[in-house]
N, C-alpha and C positions, 0 to 999 in steps of 0.2 A: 165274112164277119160283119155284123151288124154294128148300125151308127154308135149305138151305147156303149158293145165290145170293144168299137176301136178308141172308143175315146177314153175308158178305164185302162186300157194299154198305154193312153202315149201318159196319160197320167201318172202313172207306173212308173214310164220311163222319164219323165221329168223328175218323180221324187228322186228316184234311183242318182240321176243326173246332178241334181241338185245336193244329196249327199256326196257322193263323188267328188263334188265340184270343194265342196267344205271341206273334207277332211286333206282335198290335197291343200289347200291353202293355207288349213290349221299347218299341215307339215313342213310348207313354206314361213312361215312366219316364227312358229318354233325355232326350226332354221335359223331367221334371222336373228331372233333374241339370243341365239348362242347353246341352242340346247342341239342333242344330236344323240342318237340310237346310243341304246345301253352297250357298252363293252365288257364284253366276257374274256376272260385271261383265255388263253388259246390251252394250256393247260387240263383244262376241263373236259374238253371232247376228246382232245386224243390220249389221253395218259388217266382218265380217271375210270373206274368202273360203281356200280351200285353196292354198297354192301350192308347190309343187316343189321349189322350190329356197329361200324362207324358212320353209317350215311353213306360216305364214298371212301374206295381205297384204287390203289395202284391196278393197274394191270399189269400181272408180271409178266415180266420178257419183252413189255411193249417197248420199242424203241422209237427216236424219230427228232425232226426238228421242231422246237417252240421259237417262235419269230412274234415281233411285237415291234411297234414304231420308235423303242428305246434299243431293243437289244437281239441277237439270234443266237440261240444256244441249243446244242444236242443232249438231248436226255435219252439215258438208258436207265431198266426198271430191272432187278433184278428177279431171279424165281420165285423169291419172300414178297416180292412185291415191293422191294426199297429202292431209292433211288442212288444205288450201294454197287459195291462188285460184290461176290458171293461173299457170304461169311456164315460159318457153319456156327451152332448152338453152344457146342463145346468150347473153351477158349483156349487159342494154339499156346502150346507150350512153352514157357519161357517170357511170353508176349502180354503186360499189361492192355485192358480191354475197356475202352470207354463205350456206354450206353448213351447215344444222344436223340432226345424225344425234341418234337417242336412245327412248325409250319412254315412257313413261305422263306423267313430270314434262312433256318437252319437249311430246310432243301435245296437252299440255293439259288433262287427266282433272279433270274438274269446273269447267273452266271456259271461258266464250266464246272463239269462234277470235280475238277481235280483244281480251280480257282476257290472251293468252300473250305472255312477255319476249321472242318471237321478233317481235312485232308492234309489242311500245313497244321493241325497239331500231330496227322501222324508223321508228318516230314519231319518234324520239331522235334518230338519226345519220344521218338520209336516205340509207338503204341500204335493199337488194333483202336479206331472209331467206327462204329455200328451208327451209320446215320439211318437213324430209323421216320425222320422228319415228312411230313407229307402237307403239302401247298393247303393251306385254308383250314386246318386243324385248330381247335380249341383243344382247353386242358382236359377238358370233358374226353374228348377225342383222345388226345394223349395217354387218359388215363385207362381207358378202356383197350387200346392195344398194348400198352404197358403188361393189364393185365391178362389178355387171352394170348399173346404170342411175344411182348418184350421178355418174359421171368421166363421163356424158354430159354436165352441166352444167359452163357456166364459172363458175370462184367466186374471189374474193379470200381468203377466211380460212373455217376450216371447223372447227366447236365439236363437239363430243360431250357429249350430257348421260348422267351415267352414273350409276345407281340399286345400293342396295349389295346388292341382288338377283343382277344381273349376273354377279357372280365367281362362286358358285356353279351361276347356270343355264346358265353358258358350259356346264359342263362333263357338261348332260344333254343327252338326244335328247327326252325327252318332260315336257314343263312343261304347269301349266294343266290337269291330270289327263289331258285327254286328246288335248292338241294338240302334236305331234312335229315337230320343227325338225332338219336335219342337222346336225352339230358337227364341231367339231377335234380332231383327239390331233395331240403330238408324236409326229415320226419322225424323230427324231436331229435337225437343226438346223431342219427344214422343219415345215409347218404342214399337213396330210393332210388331206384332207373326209370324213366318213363322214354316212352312212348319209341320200345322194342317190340318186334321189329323196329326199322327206321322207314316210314311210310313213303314211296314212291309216288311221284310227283302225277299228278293228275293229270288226266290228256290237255282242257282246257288251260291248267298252268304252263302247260308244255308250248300250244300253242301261244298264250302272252309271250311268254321268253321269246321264242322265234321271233314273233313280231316286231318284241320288244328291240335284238340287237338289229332291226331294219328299219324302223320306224322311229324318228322323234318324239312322235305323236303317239308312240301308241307304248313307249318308254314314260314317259309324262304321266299318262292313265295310270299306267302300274304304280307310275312313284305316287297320285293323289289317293289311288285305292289302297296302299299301306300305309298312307297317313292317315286317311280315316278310318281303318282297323286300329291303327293303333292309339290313336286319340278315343275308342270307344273301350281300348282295355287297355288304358295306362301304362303304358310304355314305349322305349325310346323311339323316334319317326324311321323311316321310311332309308334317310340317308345310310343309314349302315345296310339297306336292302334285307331287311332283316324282321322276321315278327317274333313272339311269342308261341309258345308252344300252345297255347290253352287253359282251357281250365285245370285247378287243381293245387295243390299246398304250394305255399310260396317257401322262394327256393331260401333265402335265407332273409333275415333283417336287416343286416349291415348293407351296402355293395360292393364289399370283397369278400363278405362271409363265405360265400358258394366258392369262387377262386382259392380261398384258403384253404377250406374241405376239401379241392380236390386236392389240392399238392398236399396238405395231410397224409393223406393214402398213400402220394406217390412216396413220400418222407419213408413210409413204412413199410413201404415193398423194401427200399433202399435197406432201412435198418435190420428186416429182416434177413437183408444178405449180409449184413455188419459192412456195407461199403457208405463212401458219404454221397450227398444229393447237392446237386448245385444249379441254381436260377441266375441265366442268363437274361438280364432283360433292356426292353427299349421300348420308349413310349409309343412308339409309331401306334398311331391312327386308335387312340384311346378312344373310346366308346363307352367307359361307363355310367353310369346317371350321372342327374347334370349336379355338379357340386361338389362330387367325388374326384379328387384331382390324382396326378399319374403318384404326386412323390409322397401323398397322403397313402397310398397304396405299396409303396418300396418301403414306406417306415413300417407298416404293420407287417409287413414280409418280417422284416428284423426284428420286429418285437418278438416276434413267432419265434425268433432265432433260424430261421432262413439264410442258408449263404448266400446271398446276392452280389452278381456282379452287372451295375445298370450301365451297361457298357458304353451307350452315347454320350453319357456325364463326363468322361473321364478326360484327362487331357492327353493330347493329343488327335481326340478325333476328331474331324472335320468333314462336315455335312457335305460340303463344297469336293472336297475330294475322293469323298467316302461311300457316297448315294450315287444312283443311275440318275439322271435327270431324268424330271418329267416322270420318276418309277415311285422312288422312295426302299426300293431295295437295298440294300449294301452291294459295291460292287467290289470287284476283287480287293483294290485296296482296303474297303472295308473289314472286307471277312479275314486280311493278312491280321488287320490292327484287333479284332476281335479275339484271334488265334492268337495274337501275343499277350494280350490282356487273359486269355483262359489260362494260359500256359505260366503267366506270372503269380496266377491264383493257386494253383496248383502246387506249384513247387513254395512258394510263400508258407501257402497251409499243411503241406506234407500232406497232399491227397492223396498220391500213390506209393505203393513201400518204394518205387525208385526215387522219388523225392522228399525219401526220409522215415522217421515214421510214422503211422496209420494213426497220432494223436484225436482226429477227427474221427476216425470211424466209430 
């Protein structure tokens, strides 16, 4: 190699050296200010699969441990893909049948499948609950297995647990950094699907993510690159990990109008079976535009005429007793106090004919 060759070499490896040298030290100092690699629910890789038409679903039959620095809990998946024991479409005889739609609270995130309020209202009221619930679901989500495989099952009365997440990620394509669900806009009175299939995460986003849960440094980039997407199309940052779908008719005017749309539909699948519909909810981890607050949003439920039950308000429950530290889950206690609070709504309203009569349906 000649004197010029080697000298464009060690040049090379000086730049080389010299980025090297940078990006460990960006990583170190990151570090120091307190930042550290993205966290992914452990959820995710072992329990979830791709799907078409919700973005991600279950894998049935998957079984196994979810372990996390607050909690370790065994999930099983059933053949439907729920996180259920079996439960056939017909409803066994004799046997009142609750339908419960919802995400992370309802499926039980940190705690046993037989510790969820889905399991002590069947201890409670000797009923059949169909927890149909799956970790990170919006209403959108909801509504869409509602409609392709919930209305296969017969149900007496059918809850929605709804997280103050939701109103905001109605209204993306891609949540979770990099896991894409199709959504709604309004188009004049009707409710439009977009962006079905649900599009499959690109190799290079595949690689951020990985980097992402390793790197400080390269967590950081991700978070300034969806603040500047979304600073350049109007809408909320980066912290919900969360963009916009694209271009195309905006979803509604209000910031509950779209949330309200969909639980409309779900209202109507309900009424179509002549059973009643009930909104469980909790502000946890609200997201929607900035000005729009949680109880601005539980009153226009009611104006709707929405059964709601906003079950953190209530007394008796307490944050201290009630939440995982450090999770913001409900933990068992929580979900016992939730299951009393359904169960006193229940029989108060005469939801089911064993609690009187069907005046609501």
């Amino acid at each position: 190699m000649n004197t010029r060759g080697r000298s464009r070499l060690f040049n090379l490896a000086l730049v080389v050296a010299s980025i090297a040298t940078a990006l460990v030290l960006s990583e170190i100092v990151l570090r120091l200010m307190g930042w550290t690699p993205m966290y992914v629910s452990p959820e995710r890789d072992r329990f979830w699969r791709y799907d078409p038409l919700l973005g991600w679903a279950h894998l049935p039959e998957q079984q196994g441990v979810m372990e996390t620095q607050q909690f370790r809990i065994s999930v099983r998946i059933n053949h439907r893909g729920l996180r259920d024991r079996e439960h056939s479409y017909k409803r066994p005889s004799g046997i009142e049948r609750i339908l419960l739609l919802g995400d992370s609270f309802a499926w039980g995130y940190g705690v046993e499948a037989e510790e969820r309020f889905s399991r002590s209202l069947e201890s409670s009221m000797g009923v059949e609950v169909i927890n149909a619930a799956v970790s990170g679901y919006s209403t959108d989500q909801e509504l869409l297995w509602l409609r392709s495989e919930g209305v296969r099952y017969e149900f007496d009365l059918m809850i929605l647990a709804l997280a103050g997440n939701d109103i905001g990620d109605n209204q993306r394509q891609l949540v979770h950094t990099i896991y894409y669900k199709p959504r709604f806009v309004s188009d004049g009175n009707q409710l439009v699907l977009q962006g079905y299939p649900a599009p499959r995460t690109s190799g290079p986003g595949r690689v951020a993510y990985w980097l992402s849960q390793r790197s400080a440094l390269a967590f950081f980039l991700v978070q300034r690159y969806f603040e500047l997407r979304s600073s350049f199309q109007g809408i909320g940052g980066p912290s919900q990990q969360a963009e916009a779908a694209g271009d195309g008719p905006e979803t509604t005017s209000g910031p509950f109008d779209l949330t309200i749309a969909l639980l409309a539909e779900m209202r109507t699948i309900a009424e179509s079976r002549d059973v009643p519909f009930v909104i469980v909810s909790t502000q946890r981890w609200w997201n929607a535009p900035a000005g729009a607050t949680y109880q601005d949003f539980i009153a226009a439920l009611r104006a709707e005429r929405y059964l709601v039950l906003d079950v953190e308000t209530l007394p008796g429950f307490s944050t201290e007793a009630m939440v995982i530290p450090g999770d913001g889950h409900w933990n068992s206690a929580g979900h016992e106090f939730v299951a009393e609070q359904i169960q006193t709504l229940i029989e108060t309203q005469q939801l089911l004919h064993a609690s009187g009569s069907a005046a609501l349906r």
